[in-house]
C-alpha positions in Angstrom: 4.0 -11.6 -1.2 6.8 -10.8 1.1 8.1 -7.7 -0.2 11.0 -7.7 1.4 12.8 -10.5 0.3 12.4 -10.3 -3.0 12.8 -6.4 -4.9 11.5 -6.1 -8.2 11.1 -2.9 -10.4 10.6 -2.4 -14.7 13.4 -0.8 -16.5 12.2 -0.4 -20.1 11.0 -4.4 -21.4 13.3 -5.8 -18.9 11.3 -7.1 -15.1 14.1 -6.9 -13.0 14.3 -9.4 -9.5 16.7 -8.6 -6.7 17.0 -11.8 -3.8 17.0 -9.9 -1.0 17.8 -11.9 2.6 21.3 -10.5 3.2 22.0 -11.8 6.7 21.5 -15.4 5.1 23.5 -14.7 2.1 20.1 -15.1 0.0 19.6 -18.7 1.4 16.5 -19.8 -0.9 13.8 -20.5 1.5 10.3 -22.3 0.5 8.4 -19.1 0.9 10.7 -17.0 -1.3 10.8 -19.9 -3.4 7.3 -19.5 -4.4 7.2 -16.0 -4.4 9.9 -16.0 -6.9 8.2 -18.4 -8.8 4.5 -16.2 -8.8 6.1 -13.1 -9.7 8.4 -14.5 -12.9 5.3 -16.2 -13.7 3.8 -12.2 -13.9 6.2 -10.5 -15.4 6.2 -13.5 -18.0 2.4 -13.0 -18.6 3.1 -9.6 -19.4 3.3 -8.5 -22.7 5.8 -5.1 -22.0 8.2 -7.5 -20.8 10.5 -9.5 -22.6 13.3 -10.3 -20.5 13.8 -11.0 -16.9 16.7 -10.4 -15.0 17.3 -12.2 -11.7 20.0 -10.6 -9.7 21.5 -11.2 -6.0 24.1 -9.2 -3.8 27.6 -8.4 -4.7 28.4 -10.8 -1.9 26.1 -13.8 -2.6 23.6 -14.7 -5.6 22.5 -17.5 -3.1 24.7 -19.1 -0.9 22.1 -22.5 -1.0 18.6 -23.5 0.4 17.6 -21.8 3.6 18.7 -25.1 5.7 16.7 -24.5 9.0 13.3 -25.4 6.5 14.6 -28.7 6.6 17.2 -29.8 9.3 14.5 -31.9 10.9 12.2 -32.7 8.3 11.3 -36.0 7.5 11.1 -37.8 3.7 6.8 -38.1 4.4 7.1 -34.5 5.0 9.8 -33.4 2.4 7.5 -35.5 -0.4 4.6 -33.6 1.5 5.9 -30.5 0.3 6.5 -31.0 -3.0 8.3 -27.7 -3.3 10.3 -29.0 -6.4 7.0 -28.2 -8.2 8.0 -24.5 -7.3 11.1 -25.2 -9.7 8.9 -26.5 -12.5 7.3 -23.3 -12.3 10.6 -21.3 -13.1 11.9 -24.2 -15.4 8.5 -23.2 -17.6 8.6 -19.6 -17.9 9.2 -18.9 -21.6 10.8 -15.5 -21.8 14.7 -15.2 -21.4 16.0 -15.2 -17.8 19.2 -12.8 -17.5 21.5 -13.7 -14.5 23.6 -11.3 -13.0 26.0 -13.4 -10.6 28.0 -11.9 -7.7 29.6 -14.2 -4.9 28.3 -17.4 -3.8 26.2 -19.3 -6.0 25.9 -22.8 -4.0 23.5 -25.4 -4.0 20.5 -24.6 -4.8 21.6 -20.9 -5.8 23.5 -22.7 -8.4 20.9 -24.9 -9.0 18.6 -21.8 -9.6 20.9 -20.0 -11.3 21.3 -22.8 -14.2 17.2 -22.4 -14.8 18.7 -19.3 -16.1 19.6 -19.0 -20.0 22.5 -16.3 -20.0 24.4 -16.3 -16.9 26.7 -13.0 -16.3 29.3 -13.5 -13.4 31.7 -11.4 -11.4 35.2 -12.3 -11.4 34.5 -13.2 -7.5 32.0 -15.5 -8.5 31.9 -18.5 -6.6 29.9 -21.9 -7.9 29.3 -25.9 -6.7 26.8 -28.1 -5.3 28.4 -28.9 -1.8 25.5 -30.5 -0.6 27.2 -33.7 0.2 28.8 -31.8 3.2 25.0 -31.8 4.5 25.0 -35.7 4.2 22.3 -35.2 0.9 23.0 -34.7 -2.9 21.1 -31.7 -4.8 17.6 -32.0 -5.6 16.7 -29.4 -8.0 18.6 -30.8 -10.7 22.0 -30.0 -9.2 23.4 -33.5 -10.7 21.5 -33.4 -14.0 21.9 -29.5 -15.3 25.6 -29.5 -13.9 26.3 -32.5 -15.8 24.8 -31.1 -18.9 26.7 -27.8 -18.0 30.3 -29.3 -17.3 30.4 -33.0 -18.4 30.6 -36.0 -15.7 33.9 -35.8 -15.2 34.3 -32.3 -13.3 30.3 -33.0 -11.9 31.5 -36.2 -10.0 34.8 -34.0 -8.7 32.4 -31.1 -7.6 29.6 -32.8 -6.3 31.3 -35.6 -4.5 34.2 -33.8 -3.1 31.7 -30.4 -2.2 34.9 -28.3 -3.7 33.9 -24.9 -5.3 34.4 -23.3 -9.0 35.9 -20.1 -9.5 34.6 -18.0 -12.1 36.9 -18.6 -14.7 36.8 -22.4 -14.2 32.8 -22.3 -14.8 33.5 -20.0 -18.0 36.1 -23.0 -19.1 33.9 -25.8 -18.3 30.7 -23.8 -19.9 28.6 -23.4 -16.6 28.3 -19.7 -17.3 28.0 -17.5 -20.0 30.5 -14.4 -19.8 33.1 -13.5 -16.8 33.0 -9.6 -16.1 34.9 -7.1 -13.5 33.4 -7.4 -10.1 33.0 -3.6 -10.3 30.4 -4.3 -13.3 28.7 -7.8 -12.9 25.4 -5.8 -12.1 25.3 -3.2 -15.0 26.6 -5.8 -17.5 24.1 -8.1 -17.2 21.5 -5.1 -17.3 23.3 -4.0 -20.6 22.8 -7.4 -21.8 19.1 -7.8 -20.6 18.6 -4.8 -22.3 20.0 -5.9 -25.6 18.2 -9.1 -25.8 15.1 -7.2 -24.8 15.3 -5.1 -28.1 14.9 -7.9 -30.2 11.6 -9.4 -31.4 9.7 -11.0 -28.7 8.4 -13.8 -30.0 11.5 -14.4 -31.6 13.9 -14.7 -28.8 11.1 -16.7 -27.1 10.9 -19.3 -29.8 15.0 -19.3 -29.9 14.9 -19.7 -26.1 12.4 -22.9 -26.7 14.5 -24.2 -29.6 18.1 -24.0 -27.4 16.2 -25.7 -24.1 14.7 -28.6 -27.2 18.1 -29.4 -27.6 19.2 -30.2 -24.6 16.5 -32.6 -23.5 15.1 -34.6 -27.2 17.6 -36.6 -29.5 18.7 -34.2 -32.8 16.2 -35.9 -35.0 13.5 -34.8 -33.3 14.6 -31.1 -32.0 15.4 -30.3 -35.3 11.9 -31.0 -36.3 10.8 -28.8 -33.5 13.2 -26.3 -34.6 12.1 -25.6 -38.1 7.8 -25.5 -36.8 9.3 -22.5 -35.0 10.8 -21.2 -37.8 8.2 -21.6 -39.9 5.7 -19.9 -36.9 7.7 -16.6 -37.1 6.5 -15.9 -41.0 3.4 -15.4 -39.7 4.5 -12.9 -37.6 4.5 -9.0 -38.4 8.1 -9.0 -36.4 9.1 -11.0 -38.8 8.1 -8.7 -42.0 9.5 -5.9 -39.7 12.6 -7.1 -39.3 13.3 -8.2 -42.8 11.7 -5.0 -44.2 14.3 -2.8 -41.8 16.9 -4.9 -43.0 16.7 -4.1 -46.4 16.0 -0.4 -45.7 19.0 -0.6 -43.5 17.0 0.8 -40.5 16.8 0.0 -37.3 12.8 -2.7 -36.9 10.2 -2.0 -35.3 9.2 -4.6 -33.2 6.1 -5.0 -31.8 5.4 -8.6 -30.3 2.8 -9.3 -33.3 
């Protein structure tokens, strides 16, 4: 692994992953790509962590893919590739993915940034899919998670036209989670991580699982899914732990059991 494009430290339960390719604005190349995808796939194999936070510079989360992987490519070798499988990766890890979001998040930044599940962005925050410009559409999911995200309507504007969302309009349109002062985008998100780190760990796994079940199976059946991981957590000692605290008005105990 390329140390130097990717940072990554522990900070109590939280894993904590800086992008790191400043002169590129944090273009997303394949090899960082799958590094990113190995080491989230560690930290969510490890049992003292419980929440990842994926971070980029003040000035850019990711400004896109790193272009000059593909300017001459051709479709056999694209398919040849398969780096998309490097997104399934990401889109499978089951612990909670914090993101803290400074500057430009285009492309496949933003693309990356919505495998997130709580999305923390600076007031400078800047958001789209402007791949059109390149004479493409997005790829990893750019037209099916922003449409979710924002409805077709404002996904047609902003990936036809290329144009760019400020931070409040994302907040508006649902793309992101919380708007914060540039001065804190970084420490917020942290604070956040943190929070959602203190919580059982199985639980906010299973809630991550039920959210994600409602975005891609019909009610009927994601309700069904919902209550089997309900019912799951009773056999959980977090689960006696927290309603035990509760009633003894103290703060649980959790322990990942």
């Amino acid at each position: 692994m390329d140390e130097q494009h990717l940072l990554h430290e522990v900070d109590g339960n939280v894993a904590i992953i800086r992008i790191n390719r400043p002169k590129v604005l944090n273009a997303l190349s394949l090899h960082l790509m799958t590094d990113l995808a190995t080491l989230m796939e560690q930290y969510d194999g490890d049992d003292n962590i419980h929440v990842i936070l994926l971070s980029g510079s003040e000035r850019a989360w990711a400004a896109g893919a790193d272009i000059g992987d593909m300017a001459t490519a051709s479709s056999a070798e694209m398919l040849k590739r398969n780096q998309f499988a490097i997104w399934e990766q990401i889109k499978n890890i089951k612990k909670p993915i914090v993101a803290a979001v400074s500057g430009f998040a285009l492309g496949g930044g933003c693309e990356l940034m919505m495998h997130c599940d709580i999305i923390i962005a600076s007031e400078n925050a800047l958001f789209g899919q402007p791949e059109i410009n390149l004479g493409i559409i997005p790829g990893a999911g750019g037209t099916q998670r922003f449409t979710r995200a924002v409805g077709k309507a404002t996904s047609m504007d902003v990936v036809l036209s290329g144009r760019l969302l400020s931070a409040k309009e994302a907040l508006n349109f649902g793309l992101i989670s919380r708007i914060v002062p540039k001065e804190h985008w970084f420490e917020t998100a942290l604070m956040v991580a943190k929070l959602v780190a203190s919580k059982g760990p199985i639980a906010i796994c299973s809630a991550k699982a039920s959210i994600l079940n409602a975005e891609e199976l019909p009610l009927s059946e994601s309700l069904v899914e919902e209550r089997k991981l309900f019912y799951a957590l009773f056999d959980t000692n977090d689960q006696t732990e927290g309603m035990i605290a509760f009633a003894e008005k103290r703060p649980p105990n959790f322990t990942g059991t």
